[in-house]
C-alpha positions as CSV (number, residue, x, y, z in Angstrom):
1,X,44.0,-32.0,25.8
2,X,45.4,-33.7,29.0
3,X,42.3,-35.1,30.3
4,X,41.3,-36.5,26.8
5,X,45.2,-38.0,26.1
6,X,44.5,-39.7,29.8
7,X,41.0,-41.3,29.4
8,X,42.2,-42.6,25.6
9,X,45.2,-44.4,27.4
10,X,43.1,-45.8,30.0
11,X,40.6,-47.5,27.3
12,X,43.5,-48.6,25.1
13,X,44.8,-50.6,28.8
14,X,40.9,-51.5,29.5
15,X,40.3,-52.8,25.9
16,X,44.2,-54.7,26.0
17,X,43.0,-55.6,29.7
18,X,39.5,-57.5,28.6
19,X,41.5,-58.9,25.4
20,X,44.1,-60.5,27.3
21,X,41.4,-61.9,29.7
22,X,39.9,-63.4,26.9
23,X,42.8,-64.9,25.1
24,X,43.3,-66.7,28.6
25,X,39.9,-67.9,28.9
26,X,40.3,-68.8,24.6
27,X,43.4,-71.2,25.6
28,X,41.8,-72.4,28.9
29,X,38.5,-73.5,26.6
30,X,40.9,-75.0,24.4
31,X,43.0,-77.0,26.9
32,X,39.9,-78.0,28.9
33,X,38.4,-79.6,25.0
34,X,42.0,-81.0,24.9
35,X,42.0,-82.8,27.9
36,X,38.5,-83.9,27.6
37,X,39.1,-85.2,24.0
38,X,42.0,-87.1,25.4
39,X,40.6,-88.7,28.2
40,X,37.7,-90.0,26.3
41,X,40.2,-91.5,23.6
42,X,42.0,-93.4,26.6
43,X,39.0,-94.0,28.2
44,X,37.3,-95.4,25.0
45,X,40.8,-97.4,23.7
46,X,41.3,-98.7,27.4
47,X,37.4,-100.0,27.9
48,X,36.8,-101.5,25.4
49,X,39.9,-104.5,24.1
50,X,38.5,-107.5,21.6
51,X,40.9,-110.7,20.9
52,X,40.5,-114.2,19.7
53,X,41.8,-117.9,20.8
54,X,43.8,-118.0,17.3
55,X,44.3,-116.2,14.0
56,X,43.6,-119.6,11.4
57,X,41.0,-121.2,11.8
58,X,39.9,-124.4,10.1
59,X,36.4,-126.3,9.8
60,X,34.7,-127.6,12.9
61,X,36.6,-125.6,15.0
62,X,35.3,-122.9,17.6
63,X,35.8,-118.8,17.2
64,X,35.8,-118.0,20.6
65,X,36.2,-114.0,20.8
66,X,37.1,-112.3,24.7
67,X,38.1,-109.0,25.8
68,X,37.4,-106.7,28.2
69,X,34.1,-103.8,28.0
70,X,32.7,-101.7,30.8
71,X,30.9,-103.5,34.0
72,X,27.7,-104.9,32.4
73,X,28.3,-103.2,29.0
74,X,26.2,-104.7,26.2
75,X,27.9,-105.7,23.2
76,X,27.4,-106.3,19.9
77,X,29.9,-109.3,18.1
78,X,29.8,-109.0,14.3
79,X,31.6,-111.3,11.8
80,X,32.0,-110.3,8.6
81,X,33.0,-112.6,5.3
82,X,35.8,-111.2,2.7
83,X,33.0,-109.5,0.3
84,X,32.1,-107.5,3.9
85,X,28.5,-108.9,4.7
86,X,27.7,-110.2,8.0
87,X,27.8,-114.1,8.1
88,X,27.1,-113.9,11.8
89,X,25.5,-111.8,14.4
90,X,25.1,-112.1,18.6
91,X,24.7,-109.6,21.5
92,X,26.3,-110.6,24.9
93,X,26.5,-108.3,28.1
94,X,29.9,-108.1,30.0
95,X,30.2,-108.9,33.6
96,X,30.5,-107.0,36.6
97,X,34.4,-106.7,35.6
98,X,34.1,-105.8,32.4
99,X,35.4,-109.2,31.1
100,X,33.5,-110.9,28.4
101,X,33.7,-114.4,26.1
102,X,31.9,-115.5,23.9
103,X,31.8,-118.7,20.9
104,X,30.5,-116.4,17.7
105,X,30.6,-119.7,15.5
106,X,31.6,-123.1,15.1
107,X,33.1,-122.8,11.6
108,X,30.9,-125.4,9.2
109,X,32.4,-126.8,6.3
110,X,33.7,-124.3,3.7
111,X,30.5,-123.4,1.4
112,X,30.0,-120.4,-0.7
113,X,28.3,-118.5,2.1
114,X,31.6,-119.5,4.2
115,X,34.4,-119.9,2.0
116,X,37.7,-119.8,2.7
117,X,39.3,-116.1,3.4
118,X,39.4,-113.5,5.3
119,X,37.3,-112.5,8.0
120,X,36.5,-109.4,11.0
121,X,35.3,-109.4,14.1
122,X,33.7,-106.9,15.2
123,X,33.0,-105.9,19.1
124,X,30.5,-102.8,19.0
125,X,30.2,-101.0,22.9
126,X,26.8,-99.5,23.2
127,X,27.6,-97.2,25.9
128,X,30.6,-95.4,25.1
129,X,29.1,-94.1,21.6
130,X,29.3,-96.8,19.3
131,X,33.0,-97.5,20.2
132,X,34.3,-100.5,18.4
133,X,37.0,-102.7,17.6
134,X,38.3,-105.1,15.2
135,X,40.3,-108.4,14.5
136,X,40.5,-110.2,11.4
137,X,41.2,-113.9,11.2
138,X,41.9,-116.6,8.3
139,X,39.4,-119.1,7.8
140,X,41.7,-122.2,5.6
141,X,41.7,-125.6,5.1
142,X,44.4,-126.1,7.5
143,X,45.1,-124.5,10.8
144,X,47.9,-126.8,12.7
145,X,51.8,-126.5,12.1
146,X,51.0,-124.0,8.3
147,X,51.0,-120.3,9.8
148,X,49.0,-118.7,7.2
149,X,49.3,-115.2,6.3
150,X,46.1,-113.0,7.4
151,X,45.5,-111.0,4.5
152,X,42.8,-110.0,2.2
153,X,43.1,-110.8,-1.5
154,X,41.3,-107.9,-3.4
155,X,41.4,-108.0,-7.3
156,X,39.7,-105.4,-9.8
157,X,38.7,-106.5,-13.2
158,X,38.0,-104.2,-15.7
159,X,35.6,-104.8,-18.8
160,X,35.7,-102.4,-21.0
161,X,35.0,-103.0,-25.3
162,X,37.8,-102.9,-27.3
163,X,37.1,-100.2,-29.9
164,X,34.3,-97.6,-29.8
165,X,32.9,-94.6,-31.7
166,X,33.5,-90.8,-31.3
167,X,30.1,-89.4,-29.3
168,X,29.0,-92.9,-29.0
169,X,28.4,-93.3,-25.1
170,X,29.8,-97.0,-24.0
171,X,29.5,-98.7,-20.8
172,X,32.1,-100.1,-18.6
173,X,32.2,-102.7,-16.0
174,X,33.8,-103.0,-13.1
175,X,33.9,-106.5,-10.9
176,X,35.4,-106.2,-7.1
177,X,35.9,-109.5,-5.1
178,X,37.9,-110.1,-1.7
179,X,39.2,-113.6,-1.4
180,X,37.4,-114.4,-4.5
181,X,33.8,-113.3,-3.3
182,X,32.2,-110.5,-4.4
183,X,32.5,-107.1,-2.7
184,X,29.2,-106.1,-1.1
185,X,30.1,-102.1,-0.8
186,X,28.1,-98.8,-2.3
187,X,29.6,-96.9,-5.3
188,X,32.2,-95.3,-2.5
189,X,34.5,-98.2,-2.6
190,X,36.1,-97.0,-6.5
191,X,36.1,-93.0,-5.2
192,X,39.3,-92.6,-7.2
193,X,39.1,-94.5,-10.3
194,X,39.4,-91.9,-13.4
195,X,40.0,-92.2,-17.3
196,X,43.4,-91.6,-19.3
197,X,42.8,-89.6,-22.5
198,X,44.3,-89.8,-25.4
199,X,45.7,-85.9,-25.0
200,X,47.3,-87.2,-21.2
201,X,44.2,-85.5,-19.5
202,X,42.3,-87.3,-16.3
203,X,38.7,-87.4,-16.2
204,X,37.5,-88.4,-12.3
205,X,34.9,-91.0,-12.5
206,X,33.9,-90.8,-9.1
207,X,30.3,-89.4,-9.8
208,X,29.9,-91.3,-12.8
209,X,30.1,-94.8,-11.0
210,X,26.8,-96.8,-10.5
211,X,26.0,-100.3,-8.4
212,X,24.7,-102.6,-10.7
213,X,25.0,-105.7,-8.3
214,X,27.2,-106.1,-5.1
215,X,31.0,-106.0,-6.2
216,X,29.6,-105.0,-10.3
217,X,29.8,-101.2,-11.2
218,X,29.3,-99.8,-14.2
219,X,29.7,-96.3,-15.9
220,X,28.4,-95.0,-19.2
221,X,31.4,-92.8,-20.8
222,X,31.0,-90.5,-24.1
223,X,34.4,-89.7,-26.1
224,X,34.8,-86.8,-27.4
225,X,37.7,-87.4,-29.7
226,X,40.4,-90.7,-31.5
227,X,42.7,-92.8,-29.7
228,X,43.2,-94.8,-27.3
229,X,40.9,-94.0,-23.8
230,X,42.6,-96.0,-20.4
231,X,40.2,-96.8,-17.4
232,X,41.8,-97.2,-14.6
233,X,39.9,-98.6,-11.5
234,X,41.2,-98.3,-7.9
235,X,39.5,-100.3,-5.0
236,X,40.1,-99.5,-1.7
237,X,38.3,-102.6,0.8
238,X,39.2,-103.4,4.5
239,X,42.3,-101.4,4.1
240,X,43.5,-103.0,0.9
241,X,43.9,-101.3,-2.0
242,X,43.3,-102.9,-5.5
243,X,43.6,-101.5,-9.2
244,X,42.9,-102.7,-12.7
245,X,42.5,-101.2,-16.1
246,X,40.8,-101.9,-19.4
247,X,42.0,-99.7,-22.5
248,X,39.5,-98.7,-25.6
249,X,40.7,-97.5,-29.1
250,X,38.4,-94.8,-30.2
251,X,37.4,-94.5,-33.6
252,X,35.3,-92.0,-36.2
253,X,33.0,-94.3,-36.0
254,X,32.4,-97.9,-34.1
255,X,31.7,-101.4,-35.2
256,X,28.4,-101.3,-36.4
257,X,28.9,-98.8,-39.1
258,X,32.4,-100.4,-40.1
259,X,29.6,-103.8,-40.4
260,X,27.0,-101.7,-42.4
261,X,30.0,-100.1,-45.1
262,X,30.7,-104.4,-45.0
263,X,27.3,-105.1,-46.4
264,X,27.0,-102.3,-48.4
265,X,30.2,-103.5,-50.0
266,X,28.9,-107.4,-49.9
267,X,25.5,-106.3,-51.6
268,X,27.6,-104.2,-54.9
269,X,29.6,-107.3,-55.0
270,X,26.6,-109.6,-54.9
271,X,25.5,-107.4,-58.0
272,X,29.0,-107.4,-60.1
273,X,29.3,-111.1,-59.5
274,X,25.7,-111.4,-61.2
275,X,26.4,-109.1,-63.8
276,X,29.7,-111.1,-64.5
277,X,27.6,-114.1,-64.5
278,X,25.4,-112.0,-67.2
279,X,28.8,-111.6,-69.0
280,X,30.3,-114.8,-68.9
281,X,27.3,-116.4,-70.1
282,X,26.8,-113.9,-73.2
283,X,31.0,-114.6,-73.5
284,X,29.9,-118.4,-73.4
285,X,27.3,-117.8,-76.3
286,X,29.7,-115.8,-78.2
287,X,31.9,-118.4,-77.9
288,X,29.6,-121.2,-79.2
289,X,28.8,-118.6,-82.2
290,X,32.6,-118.0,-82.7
291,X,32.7,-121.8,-82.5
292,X,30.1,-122.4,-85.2
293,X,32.1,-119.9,-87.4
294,X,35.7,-121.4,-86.8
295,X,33.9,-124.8,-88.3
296,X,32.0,-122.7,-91.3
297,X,35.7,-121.2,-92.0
298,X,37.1,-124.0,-91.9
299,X,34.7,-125.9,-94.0
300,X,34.7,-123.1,-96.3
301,X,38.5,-123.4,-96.5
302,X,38.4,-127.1,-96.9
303,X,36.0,-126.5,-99.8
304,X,38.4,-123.8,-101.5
305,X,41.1,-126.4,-100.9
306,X,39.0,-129.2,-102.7
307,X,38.0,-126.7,-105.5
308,X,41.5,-125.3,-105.9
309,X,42.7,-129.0,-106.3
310,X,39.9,-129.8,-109.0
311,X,40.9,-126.7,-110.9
312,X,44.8,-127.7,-110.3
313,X,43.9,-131.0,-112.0
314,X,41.4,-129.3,-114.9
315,X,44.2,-126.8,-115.7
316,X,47.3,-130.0,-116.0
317,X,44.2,-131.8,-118.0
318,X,43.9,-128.6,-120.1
319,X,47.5,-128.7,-120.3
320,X,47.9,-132.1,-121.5
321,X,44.9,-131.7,-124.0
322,X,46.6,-128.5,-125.3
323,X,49.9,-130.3,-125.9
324,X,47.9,-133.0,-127.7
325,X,46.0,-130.4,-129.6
326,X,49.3,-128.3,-130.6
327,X,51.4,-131.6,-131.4
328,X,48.0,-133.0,-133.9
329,X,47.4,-129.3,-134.9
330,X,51.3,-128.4,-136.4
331,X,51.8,-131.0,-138.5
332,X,47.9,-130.2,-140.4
333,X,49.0,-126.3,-140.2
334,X,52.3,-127.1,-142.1
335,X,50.3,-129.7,-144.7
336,X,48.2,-126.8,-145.4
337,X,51.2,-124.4,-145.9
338,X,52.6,-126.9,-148.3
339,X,49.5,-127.5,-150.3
340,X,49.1,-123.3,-150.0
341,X,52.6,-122.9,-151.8
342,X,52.4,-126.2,-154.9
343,X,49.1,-123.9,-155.6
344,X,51.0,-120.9,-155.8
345,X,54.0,-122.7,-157.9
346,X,51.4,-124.1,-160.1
347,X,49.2,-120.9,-160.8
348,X,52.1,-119.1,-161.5
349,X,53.9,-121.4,-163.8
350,X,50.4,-121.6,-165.6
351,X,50.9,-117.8,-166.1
């Protein structure tokens, strides 16, 4: 029992022995990576230093760009306009010191290919992995006594159409410019643009977004339900950040069937206004028929009116006849009564 107690303390010190050598060689790796890593980050921010004779410059004047490389280090001077292409392009060598200078452009007059902005220059060092450096500079009108700003001037603009459909897929567009040019960057420059929902959700659109020309993007977005859908857009170019945003009401359904229910509606108008035309001209012929009535009536009644006044007068001419007739026609009754009665006197006194 004592021999096997002694050899399982002695591999518990070997194994702790061996572990503790390799947690010192662990850290000595790491220090050794550290102290490489640094020295190359020195060595590479030290050899390699880009400048220029002034930060505005205006037209006809000279970019002259200097610094200091590695002894006979070929270089690579890039300038780049505000949308980020490269308006100009050289390769120089350093000298035996390092030391390097070098006129990358006499600025012509302001164009749209050089317009007024922005601009980098770019120093790329071929033998210390690429390493570069950058400076930007204002190209202006002006460049004496006015100390403009260097600064780039990134806008987003956001088209997006004002109402939709549910499950109608819509496109949106996007339009990027720096200094009022056009952004010439992949997809990657709007990584973190998304979509509001009506219900507060956030739908990333950073798959979704497509180069249709440089600084236009577009996406094509389905909704699934009503309200109101807010695209926001966030550019992020030369270290400047830009946003914009665009809102679309969602509907049950979009324009074009809101225009169809329209002429629908138009064409069962067209029809009732033609069958009240119908009407109003059958109302019109009624009329003329009520018309020729109206006149019949009152012809008619003018008639009854002309024959009521004939028999007025025929009944005051009976009238007078009648009194002409009774005051001829008493006196012959009472004659006859008085001859009636001297006949009676007589026959009877003959009796």
């Amino acid at each position: 029992m004592r021999d096997s107690f002694e050899i399982t303390n002695f591999q518990q010190n070997q194994y702790l022995w061996v572990n503790g050598i390799m947690n010192r060689l662990k850290l000595l790796v790491t220090v050794l990576l550290l102290i490489v890593m640094l020295a190359n980050f020195f060595a590479q921010a030290h050899a390699l230093q880009l400048s220029t004779d002034r930060d505005v410059y205006s037209e006809s004047q000279p970019l002259l760009v200097y610094g200091k490389a590695l002894p006979d280090e070929p270089l690579i001077l890039r300038l780049f306009a505000p949308d980020g292409t490269i308006a100009q392009f050289n390769q120089i060598t350093a000298d035996s010191n390092g030391d390097f200078s070098h006129i990358l452009i006499k600025w012509p007059n302001a164009t749209t290919n050089y317009a007024y902005g922005t601009y980098s220059v770019e120093a790329i060092a071929s033998k210390e992995n690429g390493t570069s450096q950058k400076v930007d500079v204002k190209f202006a009108p002006s460049s004496s006594l006015v100390q403009v700003p260097i600064q780039r001037t990134v806008l987003t603009v956001v088209f997006a159409p004002q109402t939709a459909a549910v499950n109608q897929t819509f496109r949106v567009f996007v339009q990027v410019t720096s200094d009022g040019q056009l952004v010439a960057a992949s997809e990657k420059l709007l990584t973190t643009s998304h979509v509001h929902t009506p219900t507060n959700d956030v739908i990333i659109l950073t798959n979704s977004m497509k180069k249709l020309h440089d600084g236009l993007y577009y996406t094509d977005f389905t909704p699934s339900q009503e309200g109101t859908y807010v695209f926001h857009m966030v550019a992020y170019f030369e270290g400047t950040k830009s946003q914009g945003s665009a809102a679309t009401l969602v509907l049950k359904q979009d324009i074009a069937g809101i225009s169809n229910q329209i002429l629908k509606l138009n064409s069962v108008l067209d029809s009732t206004t033609q069958e009240l035309d119908k009407l109003k001209t059958e109302i019109q012929g009624f009329g003329n028929v009520l018309d020729t009535s109206q006149r019949s009536i009152t012809q008619v009644n003018q008639n009854i009116n002309k024959s009521v006044t004939s028999m007025s007068e025929s009944v005051q001419s009976i009238e007078a006849a009648s009194g002409q007739f009774n005051s001829l026609f008493l006196p012959v009754v009472a004659l006859i009564a008085v001859i009636i009665a001297l006949q009676i006197t007589i026959l009877a006194r003959r009796r």
